[in-house]
N, C-alpha and C positions, 0 to 999 in steps of 0.2 A: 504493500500500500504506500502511496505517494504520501510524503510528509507536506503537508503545508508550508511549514516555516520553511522549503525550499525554496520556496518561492518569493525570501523575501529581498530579494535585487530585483525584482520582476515590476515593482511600483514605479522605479524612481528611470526606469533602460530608457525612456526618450524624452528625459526633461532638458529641457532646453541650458545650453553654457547659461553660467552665471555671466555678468557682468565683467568685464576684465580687469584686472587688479589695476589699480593706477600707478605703476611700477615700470621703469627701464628694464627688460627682461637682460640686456647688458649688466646692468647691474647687481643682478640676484647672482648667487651661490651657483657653480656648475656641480652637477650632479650627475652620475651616471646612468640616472634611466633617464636622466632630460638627454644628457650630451649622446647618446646611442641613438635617439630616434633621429639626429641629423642625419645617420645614413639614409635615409628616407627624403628627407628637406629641411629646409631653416624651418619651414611653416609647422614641422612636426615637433620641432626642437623647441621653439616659441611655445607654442601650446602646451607640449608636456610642463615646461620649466613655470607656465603663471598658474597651470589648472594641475597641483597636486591634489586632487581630488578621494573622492571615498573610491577606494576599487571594487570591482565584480566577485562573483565566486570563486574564481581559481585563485585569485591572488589575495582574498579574505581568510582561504584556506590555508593558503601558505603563512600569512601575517600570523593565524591563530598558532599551527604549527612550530612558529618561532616560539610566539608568547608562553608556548605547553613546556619547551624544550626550555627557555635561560629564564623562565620565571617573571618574563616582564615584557611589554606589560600586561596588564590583568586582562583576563575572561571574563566577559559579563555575558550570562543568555538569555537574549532575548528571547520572553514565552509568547510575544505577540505574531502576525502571519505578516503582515503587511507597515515596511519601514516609512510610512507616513502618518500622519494623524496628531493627538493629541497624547496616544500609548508611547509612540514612536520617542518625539519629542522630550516627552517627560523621563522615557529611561535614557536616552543624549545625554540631557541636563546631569540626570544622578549617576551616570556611569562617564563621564569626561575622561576623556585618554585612556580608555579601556580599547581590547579587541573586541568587536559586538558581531556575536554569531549565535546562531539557533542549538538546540539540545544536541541533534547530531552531530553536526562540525564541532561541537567544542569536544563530543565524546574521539571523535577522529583526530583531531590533535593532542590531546591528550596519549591515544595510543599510538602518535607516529614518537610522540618523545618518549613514550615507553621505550618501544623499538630501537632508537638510538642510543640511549643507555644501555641497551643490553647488549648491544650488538658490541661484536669483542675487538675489532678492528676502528671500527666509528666514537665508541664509549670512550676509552681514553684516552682519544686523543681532543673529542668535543666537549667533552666534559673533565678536561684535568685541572689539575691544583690550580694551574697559573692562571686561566682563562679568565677574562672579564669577556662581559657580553652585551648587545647593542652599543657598542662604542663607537661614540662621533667622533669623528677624525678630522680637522680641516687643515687646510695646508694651500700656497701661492703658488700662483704661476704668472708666467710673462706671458701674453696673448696678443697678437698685434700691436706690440706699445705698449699697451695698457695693462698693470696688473689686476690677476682678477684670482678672485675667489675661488676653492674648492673645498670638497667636503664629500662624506662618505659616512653613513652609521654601518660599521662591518660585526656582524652576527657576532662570532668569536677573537676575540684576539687575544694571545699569549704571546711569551718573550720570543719562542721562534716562531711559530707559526700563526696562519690567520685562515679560518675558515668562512665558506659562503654554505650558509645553508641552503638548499632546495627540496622542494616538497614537488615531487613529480608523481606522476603516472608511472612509469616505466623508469626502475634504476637501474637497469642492467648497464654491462657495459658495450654490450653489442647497441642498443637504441643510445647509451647516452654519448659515445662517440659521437654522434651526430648531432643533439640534445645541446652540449655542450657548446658546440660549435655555433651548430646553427643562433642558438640564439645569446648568445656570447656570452655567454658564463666564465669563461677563462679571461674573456680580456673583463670582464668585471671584478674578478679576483686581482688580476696583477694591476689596474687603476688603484685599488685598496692596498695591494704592497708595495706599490711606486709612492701614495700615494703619502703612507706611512712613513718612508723614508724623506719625502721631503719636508712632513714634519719635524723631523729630527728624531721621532721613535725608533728607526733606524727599520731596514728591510724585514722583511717577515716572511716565510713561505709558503706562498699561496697553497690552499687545498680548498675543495669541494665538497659537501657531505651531502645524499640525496638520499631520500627515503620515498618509498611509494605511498600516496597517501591511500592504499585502501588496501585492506587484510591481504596478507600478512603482516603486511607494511616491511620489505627489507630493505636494507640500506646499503651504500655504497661510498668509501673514502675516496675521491680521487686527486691524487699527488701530480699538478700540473710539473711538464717536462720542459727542457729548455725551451725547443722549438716552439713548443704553448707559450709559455711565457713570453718570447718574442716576436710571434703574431700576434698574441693580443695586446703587446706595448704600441705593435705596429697599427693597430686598428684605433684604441681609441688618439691615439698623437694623431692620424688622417682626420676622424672626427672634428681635431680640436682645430687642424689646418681649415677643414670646412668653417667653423663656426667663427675661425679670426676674420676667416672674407662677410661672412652674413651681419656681423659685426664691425665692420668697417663698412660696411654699406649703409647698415643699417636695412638690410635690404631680408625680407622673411619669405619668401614666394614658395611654392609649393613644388610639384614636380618638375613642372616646365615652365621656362622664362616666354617661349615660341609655340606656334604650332609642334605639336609631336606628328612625324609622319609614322602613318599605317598603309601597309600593301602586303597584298597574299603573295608568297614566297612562289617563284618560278613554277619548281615541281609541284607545287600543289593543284589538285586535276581540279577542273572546274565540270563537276555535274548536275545536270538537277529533276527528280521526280515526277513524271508526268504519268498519270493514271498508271501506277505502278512499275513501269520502264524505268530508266534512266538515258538522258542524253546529254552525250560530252558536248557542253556547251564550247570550248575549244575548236573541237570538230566542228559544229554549227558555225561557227563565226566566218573559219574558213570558207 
């Protein structure tokens, strides 16, 4: 049977952007889920960095997950079905800076940090003596001229090493080789151990910790390698190259500045259905 309180992202999925902060997006904090979506456009980049907004399910999921695993911050659950109203509002107010999930997700986070803990490979090294956890990090950079801000709250951090939590579907290592990659989770670790050293905390070595969020829940350490390491130094420094031109322009545009051309590829046959035949319209033209 469908739970209700599943349903409670389903109220708010087409309310319209708020208003825009009245803020230089120049001069806010870089951040790496803002600085990542410029692979996409400045336009993407812009938006992520003024509308930090509440997230969807997958990434509520993951939030709780964190909050089950370093104890912070708190779990509040919501017993209502639908996140507006005056129920909504009123547990806001009395739960401030909580993670706000339904009866089940918070029972699913709670079992993915079981899982971590036990697990004999992931446990101590996510959970040892040295670790502090949610640690904000900020640290400068030169950016076109201009110095600008950075920052990072990294999940784990100890005297050597730094961990990125992830709460996936799938930890294996056959799916997360590509996992990884694909949606840059390594160059997000090493931003946080470049990141650290230009604090002056001094370098730390990047690891990954992933657990599945659904039964069994198992988990996976993964100890990024030089060549990781140096693509993803390579990837987000490209980022930062994009955002000093979008930033000296001033300029935020989206995919294309021009027309994008579109044309069917040579070898592609040109046919089309007539009362169940087909005919190479190719042939035809001829």
């Amino acid at each position: 049977m469908r739970d209700p309180a599943d349903d409670l992202d389903d109220a708010d999925a087409d309310d319209p952007l708020p208003e825009a902060p009245p803020v230089d997006v120049r001069d806010l904090p870089i951040r790496f889920s803002s600085l990542k979506q410029i692979d996409k456009s400045p336009l993407h980049y812009r938006h992520a960095a003024l509308y930090r907004g509440e997230s969807r399910l997958a990434q509520r999921m993951g939030t709780a997950g964190h909050a089950a695993s370093f104890g912070t911050p708190p779990i509040a659950v919501f017993p209502g079905k639908v996140r507006r109203g005056k129920e909504w509002d009123a547990f806001l107010a009395a739960n401030a800076g909580a993670v706000i999930c339904n009866a089940r997700e918070a029972a699913q986070a709670r079992a993915m940090a079981a899982a971590l803990r036990a697990d004999p490979v992931v446990g101590p090294v996510l959970f040892g003596t040295d670790m502090a956890y949610e640690v904000e990090v900020r640290w400068e950079i030169m950016l076109g001229g201009r110095r600008r801000r950075c920052g990072g709250r990294i999940d784990a951090l100890g005297s050597v090493v730094l961990v990125d939590l992830k709460c996936l579907r799938d930890a294996s290592p056959s799916k997360c080789q590509h996992t990884i990659r694909w949606s840059d989770y390594h160059t997000q670790a090493v931003w946080y151990a470049d990141g650290c050293e230009r604090a002056g905390l001094g370098w730390r070595e990047p690891m990954i910790a992933v657990v599945e969020n659904t039964a069994p829940y198992p988990c996976v350490l993964y100890q990024l390698g030089p060549r990781a390491i140096d693509y993803g130094r390579s990837r987000y420094l490209g980022w930062l190259e994009k955002l000093a031109v979008a930033e000296s322009n001033n300029a935020w545009h989206g995919y294309a500045q021009q027309p994008a051309p579109f044309e069917v590829p040579d070898d592609e046959p040109f046919t089309l259905k007539i009362d169940g035949g087909e005919m190479d319209l190719d042939d035809a033209a001829a």
